[in-house]
ROTORVEX-222941 format. One record per residue: y negated, x negated, z of N, C-alpha, C, O in turn; residue in one letter; residue number from 1. Coordinates in nm, 2 decimals, always signed. Layout:
<atoms>
      npy      npx      npz     capy     capx     capz      cpy      cpx      cpz      opy      opx      opz   code   pos
        Y        X        Z        Y        X        Z        Y        X        Z        Y        X        Z      A   NUM
...
</atoms>
This chain:
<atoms>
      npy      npx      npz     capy     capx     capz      cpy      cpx      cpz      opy      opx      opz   code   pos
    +0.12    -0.09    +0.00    +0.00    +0.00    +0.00    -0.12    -0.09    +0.00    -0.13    -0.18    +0.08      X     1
    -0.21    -0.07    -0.09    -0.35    -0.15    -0.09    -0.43    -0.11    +0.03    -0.41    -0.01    +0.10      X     2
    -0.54    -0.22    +0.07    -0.62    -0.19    +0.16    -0.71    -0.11    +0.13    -0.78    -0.13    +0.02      X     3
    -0.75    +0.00    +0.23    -0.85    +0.11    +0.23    -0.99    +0.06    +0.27    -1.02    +0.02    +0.39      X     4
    -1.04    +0.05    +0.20    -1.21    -0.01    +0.23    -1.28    +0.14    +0.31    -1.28    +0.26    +0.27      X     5
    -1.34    +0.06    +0.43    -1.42    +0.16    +0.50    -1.52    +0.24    +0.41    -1.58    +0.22    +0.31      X     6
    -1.51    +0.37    +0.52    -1.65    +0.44    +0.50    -1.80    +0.38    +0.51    -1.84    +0.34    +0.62      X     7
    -1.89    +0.38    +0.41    -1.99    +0.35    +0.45    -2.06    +0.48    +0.58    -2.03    +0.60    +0.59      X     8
    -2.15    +0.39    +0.66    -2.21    +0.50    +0.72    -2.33    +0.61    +0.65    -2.41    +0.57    +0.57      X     9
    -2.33    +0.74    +0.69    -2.43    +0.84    +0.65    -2.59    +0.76    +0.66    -2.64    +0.68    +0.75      X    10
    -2.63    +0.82    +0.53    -2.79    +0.72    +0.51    -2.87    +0.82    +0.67    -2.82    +0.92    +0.72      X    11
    -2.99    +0.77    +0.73    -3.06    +0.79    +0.80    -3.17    +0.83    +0.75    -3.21    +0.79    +0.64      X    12
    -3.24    +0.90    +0.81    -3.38    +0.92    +0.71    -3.47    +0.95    +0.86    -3.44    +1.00    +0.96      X    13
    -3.59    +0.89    +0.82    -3.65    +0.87    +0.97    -3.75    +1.01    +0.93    -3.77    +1.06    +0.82      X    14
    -3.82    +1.06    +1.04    -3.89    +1.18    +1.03    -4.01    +1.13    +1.00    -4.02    +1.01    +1.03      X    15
    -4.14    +1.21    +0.92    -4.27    +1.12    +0.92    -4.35    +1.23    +1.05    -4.30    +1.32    +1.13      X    16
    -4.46    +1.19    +1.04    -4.56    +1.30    +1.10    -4.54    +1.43    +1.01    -4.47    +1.44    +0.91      X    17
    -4.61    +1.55    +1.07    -4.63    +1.65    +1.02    -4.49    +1.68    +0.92    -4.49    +1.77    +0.83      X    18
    -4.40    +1.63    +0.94    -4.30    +1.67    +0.89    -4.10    +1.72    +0.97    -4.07    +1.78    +1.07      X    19
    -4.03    +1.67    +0.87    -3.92    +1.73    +0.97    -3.87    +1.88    +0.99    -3.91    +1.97    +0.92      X    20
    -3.80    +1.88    +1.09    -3.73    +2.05    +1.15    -3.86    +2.12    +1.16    -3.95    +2.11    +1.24      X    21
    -3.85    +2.21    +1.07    -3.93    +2.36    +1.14    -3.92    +2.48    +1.12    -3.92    +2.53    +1.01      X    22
    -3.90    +2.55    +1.26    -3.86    +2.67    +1.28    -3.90    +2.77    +1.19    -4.02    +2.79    +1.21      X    23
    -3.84    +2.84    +1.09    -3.96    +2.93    +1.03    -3.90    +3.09    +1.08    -3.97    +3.18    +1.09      X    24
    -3.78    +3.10    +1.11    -3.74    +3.26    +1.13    -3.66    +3.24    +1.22    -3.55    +3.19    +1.17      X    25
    -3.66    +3.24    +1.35    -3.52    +3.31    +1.42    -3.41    +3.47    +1.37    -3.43    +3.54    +1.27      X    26
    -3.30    +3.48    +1.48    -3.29    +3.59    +1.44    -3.34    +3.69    +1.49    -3.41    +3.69    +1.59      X    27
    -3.29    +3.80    +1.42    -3.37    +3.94    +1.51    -3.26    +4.02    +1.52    -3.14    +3.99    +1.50      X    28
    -3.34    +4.16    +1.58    -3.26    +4.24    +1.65    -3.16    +4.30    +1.53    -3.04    +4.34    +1.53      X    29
    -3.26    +4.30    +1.43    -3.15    +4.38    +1.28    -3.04    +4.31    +1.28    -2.93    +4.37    +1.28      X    30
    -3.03    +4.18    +1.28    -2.93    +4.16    +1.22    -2.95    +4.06    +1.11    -2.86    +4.00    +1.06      X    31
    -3.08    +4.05    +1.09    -3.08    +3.94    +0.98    -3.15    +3.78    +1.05    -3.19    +3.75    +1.16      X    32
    -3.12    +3.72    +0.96    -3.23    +3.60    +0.99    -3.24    +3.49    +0.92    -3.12    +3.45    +0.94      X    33
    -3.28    +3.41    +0.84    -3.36    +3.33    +0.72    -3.33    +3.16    +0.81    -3.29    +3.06    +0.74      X    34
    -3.34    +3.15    +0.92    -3.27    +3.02    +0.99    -3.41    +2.93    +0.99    -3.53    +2.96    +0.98      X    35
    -3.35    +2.83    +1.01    -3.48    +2.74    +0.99    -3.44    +2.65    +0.87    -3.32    +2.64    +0.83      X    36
    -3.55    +2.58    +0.81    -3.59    +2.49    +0.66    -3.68    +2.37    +0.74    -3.76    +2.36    +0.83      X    37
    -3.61    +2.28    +0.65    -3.66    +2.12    +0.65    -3.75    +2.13    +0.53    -3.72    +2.17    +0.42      X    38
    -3.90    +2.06    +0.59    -3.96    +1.98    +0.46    -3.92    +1.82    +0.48    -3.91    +1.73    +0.57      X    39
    -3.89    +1.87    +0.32    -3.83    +1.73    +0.32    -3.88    +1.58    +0.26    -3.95    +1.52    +0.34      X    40
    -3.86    +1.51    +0.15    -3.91    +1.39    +0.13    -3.99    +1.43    -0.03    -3.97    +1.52    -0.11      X    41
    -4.08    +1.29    -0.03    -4.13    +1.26    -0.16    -4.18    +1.17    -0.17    -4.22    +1.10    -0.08      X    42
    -4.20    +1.15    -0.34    -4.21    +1.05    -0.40    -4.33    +1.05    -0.49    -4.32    +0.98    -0.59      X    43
    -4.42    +1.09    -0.47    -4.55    +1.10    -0.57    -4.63    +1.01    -0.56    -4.66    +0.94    -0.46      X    44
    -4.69    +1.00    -0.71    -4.82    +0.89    -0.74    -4.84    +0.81    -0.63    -4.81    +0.69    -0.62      X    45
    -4.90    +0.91    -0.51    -4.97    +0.89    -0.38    -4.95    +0.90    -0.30    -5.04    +0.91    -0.21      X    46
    -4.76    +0.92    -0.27    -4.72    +0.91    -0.17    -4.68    +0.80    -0.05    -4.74    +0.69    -0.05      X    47
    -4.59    +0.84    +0.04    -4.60    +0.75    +0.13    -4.56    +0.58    +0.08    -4.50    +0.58    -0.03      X    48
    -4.58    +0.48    +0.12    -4.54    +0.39    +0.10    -4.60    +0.31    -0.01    -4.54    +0.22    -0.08      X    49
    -4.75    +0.36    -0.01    -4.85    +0.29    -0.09    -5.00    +0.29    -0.08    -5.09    +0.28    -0.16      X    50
    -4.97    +0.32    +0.07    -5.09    +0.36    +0.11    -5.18    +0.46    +0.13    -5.27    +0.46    +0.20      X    51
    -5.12    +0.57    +0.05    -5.19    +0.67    +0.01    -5.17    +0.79    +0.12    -5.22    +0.76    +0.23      X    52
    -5.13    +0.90    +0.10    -5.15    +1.05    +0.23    -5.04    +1.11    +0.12    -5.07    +1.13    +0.00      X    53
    -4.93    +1.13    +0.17    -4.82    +1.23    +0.18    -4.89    +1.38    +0.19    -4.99    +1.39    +0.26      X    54
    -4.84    +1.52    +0.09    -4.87    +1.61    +0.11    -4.87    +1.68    +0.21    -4.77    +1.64    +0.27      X    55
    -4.92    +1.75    +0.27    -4.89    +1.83    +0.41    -4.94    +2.00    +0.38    -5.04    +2.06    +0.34      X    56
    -4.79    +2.03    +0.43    -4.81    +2.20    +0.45    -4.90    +2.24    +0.56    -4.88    +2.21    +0.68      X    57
    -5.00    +2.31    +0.50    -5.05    +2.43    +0.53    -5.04    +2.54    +0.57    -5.12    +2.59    +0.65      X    58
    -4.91    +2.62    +0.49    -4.91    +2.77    +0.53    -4.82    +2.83    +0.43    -4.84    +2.83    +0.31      X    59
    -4.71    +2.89    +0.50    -4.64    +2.93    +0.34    -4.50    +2.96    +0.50    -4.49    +2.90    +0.61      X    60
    -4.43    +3.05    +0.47    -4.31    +3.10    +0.54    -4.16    +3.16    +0.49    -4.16    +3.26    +0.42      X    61
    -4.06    +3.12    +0.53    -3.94    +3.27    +0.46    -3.90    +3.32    +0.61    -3.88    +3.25    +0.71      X    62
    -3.89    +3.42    +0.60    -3.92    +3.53    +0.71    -3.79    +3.59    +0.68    -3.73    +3.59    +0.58      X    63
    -3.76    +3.67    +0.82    -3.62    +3.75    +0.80    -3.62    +3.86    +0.69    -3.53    +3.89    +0.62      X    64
    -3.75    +3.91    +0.68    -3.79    +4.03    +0.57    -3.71    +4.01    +0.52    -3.61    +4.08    +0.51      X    65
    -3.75    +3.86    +0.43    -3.75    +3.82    +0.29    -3.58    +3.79    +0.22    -3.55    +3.77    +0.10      X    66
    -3.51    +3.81    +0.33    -3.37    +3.82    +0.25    -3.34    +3.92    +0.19    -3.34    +4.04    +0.23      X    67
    -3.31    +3.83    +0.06    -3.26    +3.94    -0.02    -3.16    +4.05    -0.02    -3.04    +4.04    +0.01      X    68
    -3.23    +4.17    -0.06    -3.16    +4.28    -0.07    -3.01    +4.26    -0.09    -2.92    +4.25    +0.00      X    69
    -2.98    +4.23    -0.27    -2.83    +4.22    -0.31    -2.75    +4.13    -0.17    -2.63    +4.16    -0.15      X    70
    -2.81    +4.05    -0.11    -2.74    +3.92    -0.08    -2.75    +3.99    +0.04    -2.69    +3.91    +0.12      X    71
    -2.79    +4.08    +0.12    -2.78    +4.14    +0.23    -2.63    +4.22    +0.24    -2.55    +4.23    +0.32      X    72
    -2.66    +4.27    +0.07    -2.50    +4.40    +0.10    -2.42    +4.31    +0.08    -2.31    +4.31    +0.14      X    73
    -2.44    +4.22    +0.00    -2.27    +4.15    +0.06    -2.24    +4.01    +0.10    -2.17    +3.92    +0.06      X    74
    -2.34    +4.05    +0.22    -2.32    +3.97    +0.31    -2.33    +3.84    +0.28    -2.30    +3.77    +0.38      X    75
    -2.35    +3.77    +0.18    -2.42    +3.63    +0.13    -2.50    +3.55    +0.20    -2.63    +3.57    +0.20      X    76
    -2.45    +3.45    +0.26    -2.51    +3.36    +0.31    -2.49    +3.24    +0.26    -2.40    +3.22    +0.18      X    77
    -2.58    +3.14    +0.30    -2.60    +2.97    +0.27    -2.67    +2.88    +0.26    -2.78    +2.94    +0.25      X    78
    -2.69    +2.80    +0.26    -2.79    +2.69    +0.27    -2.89    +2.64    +0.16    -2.87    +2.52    +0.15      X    79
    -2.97    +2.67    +0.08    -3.02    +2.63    -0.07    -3.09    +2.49    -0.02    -3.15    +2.47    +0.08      X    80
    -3.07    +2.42    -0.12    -3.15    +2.28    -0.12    -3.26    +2.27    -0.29    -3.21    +2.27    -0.41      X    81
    -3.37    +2.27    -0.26    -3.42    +2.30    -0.38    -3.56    +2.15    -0.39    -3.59    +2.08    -0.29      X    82
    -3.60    +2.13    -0.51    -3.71    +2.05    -0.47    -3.85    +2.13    -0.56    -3.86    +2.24    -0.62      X    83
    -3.92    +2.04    -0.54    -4.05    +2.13    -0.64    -4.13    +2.02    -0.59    -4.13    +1.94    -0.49      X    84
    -4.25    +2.04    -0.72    -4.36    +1.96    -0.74    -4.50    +2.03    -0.63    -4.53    +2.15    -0.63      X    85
    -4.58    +1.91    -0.55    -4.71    +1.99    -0.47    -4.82    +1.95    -0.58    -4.86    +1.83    -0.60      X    86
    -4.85    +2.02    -0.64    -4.93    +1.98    -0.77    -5.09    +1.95    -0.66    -5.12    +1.97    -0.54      X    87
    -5.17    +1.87    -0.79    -5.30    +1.83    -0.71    -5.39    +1.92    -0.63    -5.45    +1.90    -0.53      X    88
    -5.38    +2.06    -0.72    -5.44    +2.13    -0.60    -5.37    +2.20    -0.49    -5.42    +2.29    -0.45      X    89
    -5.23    +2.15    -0.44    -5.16    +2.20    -0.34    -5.10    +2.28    -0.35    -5.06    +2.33    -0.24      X    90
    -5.04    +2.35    -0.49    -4.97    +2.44    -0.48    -4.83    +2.43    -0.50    -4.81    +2.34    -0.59      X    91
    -4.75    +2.47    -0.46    -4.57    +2.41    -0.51    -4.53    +2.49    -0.64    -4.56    +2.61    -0.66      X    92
    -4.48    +2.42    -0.71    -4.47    +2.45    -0.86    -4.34    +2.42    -0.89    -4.27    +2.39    -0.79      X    93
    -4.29    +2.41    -1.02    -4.16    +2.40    -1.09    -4.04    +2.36    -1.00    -3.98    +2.26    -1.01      X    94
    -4.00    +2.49    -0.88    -3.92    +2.46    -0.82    -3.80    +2.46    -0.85    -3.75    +2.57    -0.88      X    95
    -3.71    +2.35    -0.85    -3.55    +2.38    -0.89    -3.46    +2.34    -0.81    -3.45    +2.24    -0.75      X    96
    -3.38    +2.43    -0.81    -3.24    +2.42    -0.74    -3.13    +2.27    -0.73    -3.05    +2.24    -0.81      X    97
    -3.17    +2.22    -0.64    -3.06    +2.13    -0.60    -2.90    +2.14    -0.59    -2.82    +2.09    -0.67      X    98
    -2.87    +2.22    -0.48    -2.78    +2.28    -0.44    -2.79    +2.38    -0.42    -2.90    +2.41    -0.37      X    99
    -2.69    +2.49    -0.46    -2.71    +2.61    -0.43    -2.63    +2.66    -0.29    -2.54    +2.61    -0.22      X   100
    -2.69    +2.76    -0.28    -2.65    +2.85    -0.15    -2.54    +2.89    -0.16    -2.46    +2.91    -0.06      X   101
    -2.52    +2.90    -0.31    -2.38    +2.97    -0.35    -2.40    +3.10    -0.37    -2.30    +3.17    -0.39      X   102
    -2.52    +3.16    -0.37    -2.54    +3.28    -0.43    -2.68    +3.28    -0.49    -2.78    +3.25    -0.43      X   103
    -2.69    +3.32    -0.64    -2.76    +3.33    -0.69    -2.90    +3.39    -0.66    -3.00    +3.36    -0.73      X   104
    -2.92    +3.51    -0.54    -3.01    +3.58    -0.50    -3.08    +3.48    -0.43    -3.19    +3.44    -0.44      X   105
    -3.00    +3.45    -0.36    -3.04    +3.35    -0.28    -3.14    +3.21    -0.28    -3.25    +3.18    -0.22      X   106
    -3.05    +3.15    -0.40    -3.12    +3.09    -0.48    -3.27    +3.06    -0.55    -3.35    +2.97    -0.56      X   107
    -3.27    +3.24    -0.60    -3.39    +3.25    -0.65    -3.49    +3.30    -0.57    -3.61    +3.27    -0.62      X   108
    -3.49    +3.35    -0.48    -3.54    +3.38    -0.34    -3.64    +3.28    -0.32    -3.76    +3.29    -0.33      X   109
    -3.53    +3.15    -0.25    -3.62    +3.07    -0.22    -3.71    +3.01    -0.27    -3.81    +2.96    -0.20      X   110
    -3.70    +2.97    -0.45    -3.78    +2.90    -0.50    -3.93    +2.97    -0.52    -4.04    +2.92    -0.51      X   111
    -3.87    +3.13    -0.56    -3.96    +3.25    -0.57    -4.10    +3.22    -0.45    -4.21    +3.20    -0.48      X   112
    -4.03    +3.25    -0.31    -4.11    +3.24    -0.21    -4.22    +3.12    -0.16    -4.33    +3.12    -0.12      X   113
    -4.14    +3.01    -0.20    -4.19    +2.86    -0.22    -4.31    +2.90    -0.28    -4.42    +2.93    -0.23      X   114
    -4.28    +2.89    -0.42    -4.37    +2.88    -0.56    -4.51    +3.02    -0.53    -4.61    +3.02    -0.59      X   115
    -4.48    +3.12    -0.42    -4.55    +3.21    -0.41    -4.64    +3.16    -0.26    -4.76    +3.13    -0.25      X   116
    -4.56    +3.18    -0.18    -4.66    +3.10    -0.07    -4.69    +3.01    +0.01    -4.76    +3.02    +0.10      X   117
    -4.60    +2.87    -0.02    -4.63    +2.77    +0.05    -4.78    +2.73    -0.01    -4.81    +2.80    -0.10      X   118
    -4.86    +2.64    +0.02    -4.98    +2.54    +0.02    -4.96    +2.43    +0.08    -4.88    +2.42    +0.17      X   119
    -5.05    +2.34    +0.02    -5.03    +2.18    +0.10    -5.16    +2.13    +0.09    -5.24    +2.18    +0.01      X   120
    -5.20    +2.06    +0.16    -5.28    +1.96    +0.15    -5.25    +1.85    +0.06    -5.18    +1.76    +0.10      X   121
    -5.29    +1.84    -0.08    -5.24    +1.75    -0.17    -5.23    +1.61    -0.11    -5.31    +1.57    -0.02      X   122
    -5.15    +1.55    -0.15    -5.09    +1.39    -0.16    -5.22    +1.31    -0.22    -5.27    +1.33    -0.33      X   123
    -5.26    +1.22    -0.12    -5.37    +1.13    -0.21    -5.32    +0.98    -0.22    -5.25    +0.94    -0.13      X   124
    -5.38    +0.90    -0.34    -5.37    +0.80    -0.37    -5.49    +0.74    -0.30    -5.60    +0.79    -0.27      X   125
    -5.44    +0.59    -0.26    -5.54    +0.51    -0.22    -5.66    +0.47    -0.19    -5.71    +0.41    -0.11      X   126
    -5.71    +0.55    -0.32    -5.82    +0.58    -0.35    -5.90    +0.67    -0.32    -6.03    +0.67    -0.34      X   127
    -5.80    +0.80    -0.25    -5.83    +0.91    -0.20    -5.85    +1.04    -0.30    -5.90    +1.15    -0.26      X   128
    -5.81    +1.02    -0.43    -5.77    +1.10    -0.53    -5.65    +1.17    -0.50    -5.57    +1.11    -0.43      X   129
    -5.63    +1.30    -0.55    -5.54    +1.39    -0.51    -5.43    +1.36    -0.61    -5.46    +1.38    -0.73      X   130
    -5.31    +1.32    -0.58    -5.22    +1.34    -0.68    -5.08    +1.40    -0.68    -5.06    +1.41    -0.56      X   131
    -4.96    +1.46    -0.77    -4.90    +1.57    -0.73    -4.74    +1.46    -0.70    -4.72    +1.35    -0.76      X   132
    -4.64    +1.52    -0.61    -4.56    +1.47    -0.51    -4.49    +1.58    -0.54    -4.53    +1.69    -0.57      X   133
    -4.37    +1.54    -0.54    -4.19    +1.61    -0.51    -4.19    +1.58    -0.40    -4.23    +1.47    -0.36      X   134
    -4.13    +1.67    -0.34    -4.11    +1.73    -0.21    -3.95    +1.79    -0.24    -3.90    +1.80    -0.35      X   135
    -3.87    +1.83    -0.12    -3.76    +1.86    -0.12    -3.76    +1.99    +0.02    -3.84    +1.99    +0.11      X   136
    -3.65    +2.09    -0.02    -3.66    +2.20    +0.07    -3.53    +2.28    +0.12    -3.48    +2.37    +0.06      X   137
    -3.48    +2.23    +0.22    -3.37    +2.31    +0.25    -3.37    +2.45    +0.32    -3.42    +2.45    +0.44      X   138
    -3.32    +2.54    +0.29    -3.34    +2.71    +0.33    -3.21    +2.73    +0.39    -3.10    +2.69    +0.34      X   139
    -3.24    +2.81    +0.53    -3.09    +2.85    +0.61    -3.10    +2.99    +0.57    -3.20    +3.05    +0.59      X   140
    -2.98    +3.06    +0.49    -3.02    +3.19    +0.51    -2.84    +3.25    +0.51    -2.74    +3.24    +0.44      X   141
    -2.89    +3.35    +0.67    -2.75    +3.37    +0.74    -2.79    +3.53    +0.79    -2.91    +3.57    +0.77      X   142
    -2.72    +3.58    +0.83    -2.68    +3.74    +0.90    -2.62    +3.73    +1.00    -2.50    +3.68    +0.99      X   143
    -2.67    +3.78    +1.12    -2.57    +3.78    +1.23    -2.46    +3.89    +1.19    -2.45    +3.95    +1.08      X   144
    -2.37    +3.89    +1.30    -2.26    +3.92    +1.32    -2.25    +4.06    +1.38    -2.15    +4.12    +1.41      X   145
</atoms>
C-alpha cells in the first residue's frame, strides 16, 4: 500500500474591522428564519492590502419575511454563497451564485435582495477615489421545526 500524504489544514481567514458574522434574522415565532450571513472578502482596485479602504456596508438586510414563498412549502432550506460587485457608487450589482443552496428560490432570493438593498460605503484607492470591489455573501436560510 502506498503512503497517504496528509491533509492539509483548512485555510484561515482573519476577520477585518467592520466585517465578519452578522446577525441579520433570528428565528421567530412563525416558524421561519433567514439565519445569519457573512460579509465576506474582496478584491478590488482599492481594496484591502494597498492601502486603500475596503467597502463597508451600510444598510441592506434578509429578514424572516423575505423567505421565499415556493421554498417555504417545501420546506427548502440551505446555505447560498454568492459574490457580487460594490460598484463605485456603493451599490451591489451583478450578483452570482457561487454555491447554491440547492434550491433555486432560494438562490435567487438572495442575490434579488442583495442587488435591491444592501449599500456600502464604496472601496477607495489610495488616492481616495472610489473604486468597485467583489465582495462575497453567505445566506443561512432554514425553517424551524
Amino acid at each position: 500500500m502506498p503512503p497517504v500524504a496528509p491533509r492539509p489544514p483548512p485555510p484561515v481567514a482573519a476577520v477585518l474591522p467592520d466585517e465578519g458574522a452578522a446577525p441579520l434574522a433570528g428565528t421567530a415565532a412563525s416558524g421561519g428564519g433567514t439565519g445569519a450571513a457573512t460579509g465576506g472578502w474582496g478584491h478590488g482596485a482599492g481594496g484591502s492590502g494597498d492601502g486603500g479602504r475596503r467597502a463597508r456596508l451600510l444598510s441592506g438586510r434578509i429578514e424572516d419575511r423575505d423567505y421565499p414563498a415556493e421554498a417555504r412549502r417545501t420546506r427548502a432550506e440551505g446555505i447560498a454563497t454568492v459574490r457580487f460587485t460594490v460598484d463605485t457608487d456603493g451599490h451591489a450589482r451583478r450578483c452570482r451564485v457561487q454555491r447554491s443552496a440547492g434550491d433555486a428560490a432560494l438562490d435567487a432570493a438572495t442575490c434579488r435582495l442583495i442587488e435591491e438593498r444592501f449599500r456600502y460605503a464604496p472601496a477607495q484607492d489610495t488616492a481616495g477615489r472610489a473604486v468597485a470591489e467583489e465582495r462575497a455573501w453567505q445566506q443561512r436560510w432554514w425553517l424551524e421545526r
